[in-house]
N, C-alpha and C positions, 0 to 999 in steps of 0.2 A: 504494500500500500504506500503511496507518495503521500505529500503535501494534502490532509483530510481539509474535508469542509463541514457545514457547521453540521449536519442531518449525521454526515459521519464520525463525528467529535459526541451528540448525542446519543446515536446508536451504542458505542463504546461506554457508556455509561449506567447502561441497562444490567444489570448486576445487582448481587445479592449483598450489597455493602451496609453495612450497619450504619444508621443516622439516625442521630436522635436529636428530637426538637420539642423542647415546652415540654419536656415528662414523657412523650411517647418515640418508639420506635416507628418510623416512616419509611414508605418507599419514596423516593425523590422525585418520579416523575408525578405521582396520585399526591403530593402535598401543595395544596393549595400557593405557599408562598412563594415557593422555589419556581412556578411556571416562566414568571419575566426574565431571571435570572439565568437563567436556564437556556433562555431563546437570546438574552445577553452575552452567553460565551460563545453559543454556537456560531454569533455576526462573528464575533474576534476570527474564529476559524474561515465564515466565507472574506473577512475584510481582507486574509493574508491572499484570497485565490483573486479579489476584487483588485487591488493591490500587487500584485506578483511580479511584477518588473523590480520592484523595491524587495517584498516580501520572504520572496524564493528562490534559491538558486539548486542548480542541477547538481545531486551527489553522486561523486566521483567514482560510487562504488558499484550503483544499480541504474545510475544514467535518472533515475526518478527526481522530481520535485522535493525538495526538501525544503523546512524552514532554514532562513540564512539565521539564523538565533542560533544553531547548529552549528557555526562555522566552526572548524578548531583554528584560531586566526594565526598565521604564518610572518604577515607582512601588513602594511599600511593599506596596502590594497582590503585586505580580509576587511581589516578594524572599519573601510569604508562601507565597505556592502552589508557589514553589521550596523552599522548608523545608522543606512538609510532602512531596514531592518526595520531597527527599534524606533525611530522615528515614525514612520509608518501607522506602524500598531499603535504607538501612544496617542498620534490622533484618533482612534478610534474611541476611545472614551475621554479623551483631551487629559488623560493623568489620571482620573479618577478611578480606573483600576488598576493599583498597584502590584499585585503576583497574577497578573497574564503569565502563560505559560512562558513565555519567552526570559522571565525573572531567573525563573529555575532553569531554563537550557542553559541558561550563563555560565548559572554555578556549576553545573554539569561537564559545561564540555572547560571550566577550569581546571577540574580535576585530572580530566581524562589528558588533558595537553601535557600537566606534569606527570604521568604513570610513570616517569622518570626514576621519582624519589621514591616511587613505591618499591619497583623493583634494586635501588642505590642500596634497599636492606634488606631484599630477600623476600620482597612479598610481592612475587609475581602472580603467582595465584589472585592474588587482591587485583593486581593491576588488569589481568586478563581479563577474571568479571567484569570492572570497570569498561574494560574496550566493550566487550562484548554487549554488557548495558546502555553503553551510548548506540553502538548500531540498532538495536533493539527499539530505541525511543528514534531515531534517525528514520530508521524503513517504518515503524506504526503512526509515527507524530503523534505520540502520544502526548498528556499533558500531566506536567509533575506538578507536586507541593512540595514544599519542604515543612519538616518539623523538629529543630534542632535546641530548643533550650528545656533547662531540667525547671519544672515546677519548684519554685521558693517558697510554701505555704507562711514558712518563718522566717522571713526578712531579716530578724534578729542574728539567724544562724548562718554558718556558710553551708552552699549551694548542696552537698550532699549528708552534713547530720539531723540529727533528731530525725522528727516527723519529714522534713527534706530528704533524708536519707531513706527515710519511710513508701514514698510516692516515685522515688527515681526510676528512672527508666536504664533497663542494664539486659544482661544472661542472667537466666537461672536455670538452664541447661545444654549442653552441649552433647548433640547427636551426629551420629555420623554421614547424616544428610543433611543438618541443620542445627540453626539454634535457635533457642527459646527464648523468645524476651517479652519482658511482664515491666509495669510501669506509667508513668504517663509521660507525654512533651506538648510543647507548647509553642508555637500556635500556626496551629495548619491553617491558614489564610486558602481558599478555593479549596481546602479538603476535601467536601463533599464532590464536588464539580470537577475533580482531577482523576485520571487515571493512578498514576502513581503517587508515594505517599516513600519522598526520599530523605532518608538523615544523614549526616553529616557533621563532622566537630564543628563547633561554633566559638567555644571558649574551652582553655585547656582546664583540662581537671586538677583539681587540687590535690593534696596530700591526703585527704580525708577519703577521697574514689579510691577507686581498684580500675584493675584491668577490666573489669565485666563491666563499667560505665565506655568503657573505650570502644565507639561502635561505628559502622557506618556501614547504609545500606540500602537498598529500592527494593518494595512491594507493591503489588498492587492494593489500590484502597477496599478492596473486596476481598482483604486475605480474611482468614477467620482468627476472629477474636481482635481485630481492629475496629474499635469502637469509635466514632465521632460522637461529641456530645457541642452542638449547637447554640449559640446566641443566639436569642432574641433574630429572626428576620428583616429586616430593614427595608424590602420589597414593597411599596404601596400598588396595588392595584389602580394604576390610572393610565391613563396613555402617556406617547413619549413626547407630545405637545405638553403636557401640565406636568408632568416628572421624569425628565429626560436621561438622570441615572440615577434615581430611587427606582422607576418600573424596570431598572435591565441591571443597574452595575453593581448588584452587592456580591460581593466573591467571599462569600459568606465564611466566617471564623469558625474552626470547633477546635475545642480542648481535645486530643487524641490518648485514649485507652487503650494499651497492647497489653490486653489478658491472658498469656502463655500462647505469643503469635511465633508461630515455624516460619523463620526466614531458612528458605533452601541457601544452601552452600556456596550455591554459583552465583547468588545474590548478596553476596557479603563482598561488601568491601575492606572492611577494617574489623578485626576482633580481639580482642586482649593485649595490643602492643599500645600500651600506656604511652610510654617515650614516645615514640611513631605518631600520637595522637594527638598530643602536646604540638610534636614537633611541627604537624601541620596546620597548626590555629598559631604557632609562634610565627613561623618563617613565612606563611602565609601563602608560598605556591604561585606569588602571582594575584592570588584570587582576588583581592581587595583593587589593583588596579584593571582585571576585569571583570567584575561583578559592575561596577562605580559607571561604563559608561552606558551601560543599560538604563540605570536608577538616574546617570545626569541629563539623562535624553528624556526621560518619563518629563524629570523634574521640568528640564527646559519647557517643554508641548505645555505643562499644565503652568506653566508662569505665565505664558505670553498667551494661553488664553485667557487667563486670569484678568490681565492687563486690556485685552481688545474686552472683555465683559464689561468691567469697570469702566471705561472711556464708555461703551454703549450707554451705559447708564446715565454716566454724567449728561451726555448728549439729550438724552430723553427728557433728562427735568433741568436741561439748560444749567448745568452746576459747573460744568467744562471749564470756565473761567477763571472760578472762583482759583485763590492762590491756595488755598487749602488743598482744595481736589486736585489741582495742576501736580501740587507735593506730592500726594500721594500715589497719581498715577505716575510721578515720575519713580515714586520708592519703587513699585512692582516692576517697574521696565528697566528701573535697575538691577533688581534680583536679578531676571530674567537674562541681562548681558553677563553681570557676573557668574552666570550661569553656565551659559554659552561657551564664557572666556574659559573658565574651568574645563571646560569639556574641550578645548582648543589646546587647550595648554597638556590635558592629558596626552589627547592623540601626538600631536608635536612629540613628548619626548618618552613616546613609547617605544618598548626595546622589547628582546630576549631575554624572556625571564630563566629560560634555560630550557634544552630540549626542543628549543627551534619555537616556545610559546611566547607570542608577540602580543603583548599586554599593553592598558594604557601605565603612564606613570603615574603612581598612586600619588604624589603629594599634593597636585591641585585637586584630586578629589578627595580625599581626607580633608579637606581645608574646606571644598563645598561641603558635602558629607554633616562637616562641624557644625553648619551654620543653617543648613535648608532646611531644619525643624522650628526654627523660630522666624524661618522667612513663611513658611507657609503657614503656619499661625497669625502672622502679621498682616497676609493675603488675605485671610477669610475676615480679620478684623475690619481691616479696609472696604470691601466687600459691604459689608453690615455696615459703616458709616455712611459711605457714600449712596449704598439705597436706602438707608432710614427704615422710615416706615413704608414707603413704596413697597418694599419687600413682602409686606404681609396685605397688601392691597393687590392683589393679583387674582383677577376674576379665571374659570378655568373656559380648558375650549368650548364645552359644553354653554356655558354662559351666551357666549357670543353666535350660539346655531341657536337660541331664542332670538326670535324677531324683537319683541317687544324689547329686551333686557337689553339688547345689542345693539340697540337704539340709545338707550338709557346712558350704555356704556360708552360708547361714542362720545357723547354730549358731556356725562359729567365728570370720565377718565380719561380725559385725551391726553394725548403726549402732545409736549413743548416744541417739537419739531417738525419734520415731514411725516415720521412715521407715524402710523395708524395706534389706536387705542391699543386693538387685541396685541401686534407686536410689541409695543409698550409692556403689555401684562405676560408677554412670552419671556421677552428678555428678563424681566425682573422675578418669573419663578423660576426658568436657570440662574441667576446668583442663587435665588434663597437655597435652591435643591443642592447645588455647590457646596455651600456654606452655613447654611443654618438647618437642614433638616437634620433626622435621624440619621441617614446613611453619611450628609455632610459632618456628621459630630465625629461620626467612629472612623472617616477617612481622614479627618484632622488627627484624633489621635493614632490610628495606623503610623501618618507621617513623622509623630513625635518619634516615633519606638521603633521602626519596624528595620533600618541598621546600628540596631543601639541608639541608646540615650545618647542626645545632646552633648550631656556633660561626659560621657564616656568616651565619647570621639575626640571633642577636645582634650582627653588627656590620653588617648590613641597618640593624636598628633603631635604633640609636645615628643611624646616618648620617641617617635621615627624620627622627628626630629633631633633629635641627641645622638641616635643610632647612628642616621644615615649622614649627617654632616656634621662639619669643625665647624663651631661657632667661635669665631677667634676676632672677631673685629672690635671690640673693647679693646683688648689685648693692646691689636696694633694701632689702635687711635691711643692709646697712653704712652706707648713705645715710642710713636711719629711726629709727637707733641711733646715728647722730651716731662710729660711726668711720672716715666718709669725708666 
């Protein structure tokens, strides 16, 4: 099978997978909420075929359609045909879904570019799964999640005692076709909605693990005893005129359950090599400067729509003037360049990270990375300023197919400009559904969290910082100045 589309991405999904939502076990096609959402991934999948001069390029191995998310990048060429890639796809929901399957091919064909350092200590077996797991997602186009951090119930404790140590996720048996892992992680983002259900180190283990937390590995989300347990829905039943990604774009969160789940053999990636484990969340593989141009391309598409939203708005209630609103649409069109730059600056001094894997350079995305959780907070703030209350004065389409009412609205909602009333009341329910609805609240917070905290990235950077350069120009300004 090549490059699937959307009926084929849903067919794939038809399975006996466990999901739970609000207390009950579901099937996901028969649940009411999941319908829009559902018909939301499936566009993602025709947008790539819609799209496909950008989208897809031909694999080298069956001559078929592949996703370019897939590339294993060699050269500057690659890192291009993956931009306009990810570019692409991010207009497709304009940002506001963040783990499209193209998130996890990232991470994916990261690893597989280093199988280098798997086999530099003798875990060729690891590495082979690995190849073999990427061809596998490559010919099905399949669609992964990841699920990589250990539940903290005790914030007080570290990451695996007490009741932490209690809930971890690890082995609790080892067969000679498989192992057994029991446990929870957190947070399958598109869980339900994914074929596969991939883990991965994320943060090295501490003194307090063992080897049986040391894992990495691909199932499918229909193994048994892979439980999803559900958030709350964020799906409104409305069309995509009056909620244009509340009716389609929730890539719905679950807490993930593996209650004595058989991962077979040839699906392990990593098992009990602590050091090995460590080693690849320390040294990082490359991964962080290519993971970052996926994430800075999203971020780029959803800033500068952010920014043409905003300027629509002001236009409409004639505010474009004001020096206030001029500010702040100049704040987002700034994010948005230092956005861009970042992601300029990556590609420019991307190299060989070893084994022929041509990465971007991670230090201008660490430095974006730091700071695009409090820009996109400061976006949805702006946002809610400069529509006020316009925002909650948004009559729906239905409104304006009454004659009478639609007359009404006309007369005593009009817009300040050319545009018509009803436009007027379009533009202003995409801000609100952007930024102040349900789905808006939990893709705000998605952005705070979803590569680490804020403040954890900022002391990421500091630290690569020290590593990777001499900071000596005090030094020589005291030396050159004669007071040292």
């Amino acid at each position: 099978m090549a490059a699937r589309n959307g009926k084929q991405y849903l067919d794939g999904l038809k399975d006996e997978r466990e999901i739970w939502i609000d207390g009950k076990k579901v099937n996901l096609f028969e649940h009411p909420s999941f319908k829009g959402s559902l018909q939301g991934m499936a566009g993602y999948f025709d947008w790539q075929h819609k799209f496909s001069d950008d989208c897809l390029v031909t694999d080298d191995v069956t001559g078929e359609l592949m996703s370019a998310s897939l590339i294993l990048p060699k050269n500057k060429e690659d890192l291009e045909k993956r931009a306009r890639c990810f570019e692409q796809l991010a207009k497709y929901s304009n940002g506001m879904l963040g783990r499209t399957p193209d998130y996890c091919n990232v991470a994916l064909t990261g690893y597989v570019s280093r199988t280098d350092a798997f086999r530099a200590v003798g875990h060729d077996k690891w590495a082979d799964n690995l190849e073999a797991f990427y061809r596998e997602v490559v010919e099905k186009d399949l669609s992964l999640t990841h699920t990589i951090i250990q539940p903290q119930p005790d914030k007080s404790q570290p990451d695996l005692d007490g009741i932490n140590g209690e809930v971890a996720f690890k082995v609790v048996e080892r067969r000679d076709d498989c192992i057994v892992v029991s446990g929870a992680k957190i947070l399958a983002t598109l869980g339900p909605f994914a074929d596969e259900l991939f883990v991965y180190p994320s943060a090295p283990i501490t003194s307090n693990g063992s080897a049986d937390h040391a894992l990495m590995f691909s199932i499918p989300v229909n193994t048994k005893g892979v439980i999803m347990v559900c958030r709350d829905h964020y799906e409104v039943n409305a069309s995509i005129q009056d909620a244009p990604f509340s009716s389609r774009f929730d890539e719905q969160d679950a807490y993930v359950i593996f209650d004595n789940v058989e991962v077979p053999l040839n699906r392990v990636f990593m098992d009990g090599d602590l050091a090995f484990y460590n080693k690849t969340v320390i040294d990082q593989l490359g991964r962080y400067g290519n993971i970052t141009q996926q994430t800075g391309i999203r971020a780029a598409v959803k800033l500068e729509f952010a920014y043409d939203l905003c300027h629509r708005m002001a236009k409409i209630i004639k505010t474009d003037k004001r020096p206030e609103v001029i500010m702040m649409l100049g704040e987002i069109w700034s994010y948005s360049q230092l956005t861009r730059s970042s992601i300029k600056a990556g590609f420019e001094g991307a190299h060989d990270w070893g084994n022929g894997a041509f990465f971007f350079d991670e230090s201008p995305m660490r430095a974006l990375i730091a700071n695009m959780p409090a820009w996109m907070i400061r976006v949805n703030d702006i946002i809610k300023t400069i529509g006020s209350h316009n925002l909650l004065a948004t009559p729906t389409v239905g409104s304006y197919e009454n004659p009478e009412m639609k007359d009404l609205l006309n007369k005593y909602m009009p817009s300040a400009n050319e545009e018509g009333a009803q436009e007027r009341a379009q533009i202003f329910r995409i801000a609100w559904d952007f930024a102040g609805s349900a789905l808006g609240g939990r893709v705000e917070l998605y952005e705070r969290y979803y590569l680490t905290s804020q403040q954890r990235n900022q002391m990421f950077g500091h630290v690569n910082a020290q590593k990777n350069f001499t900071w000596n120009q005090v030094e020589e300004f005291m030396i050159n100045s004669g007071i040292k």
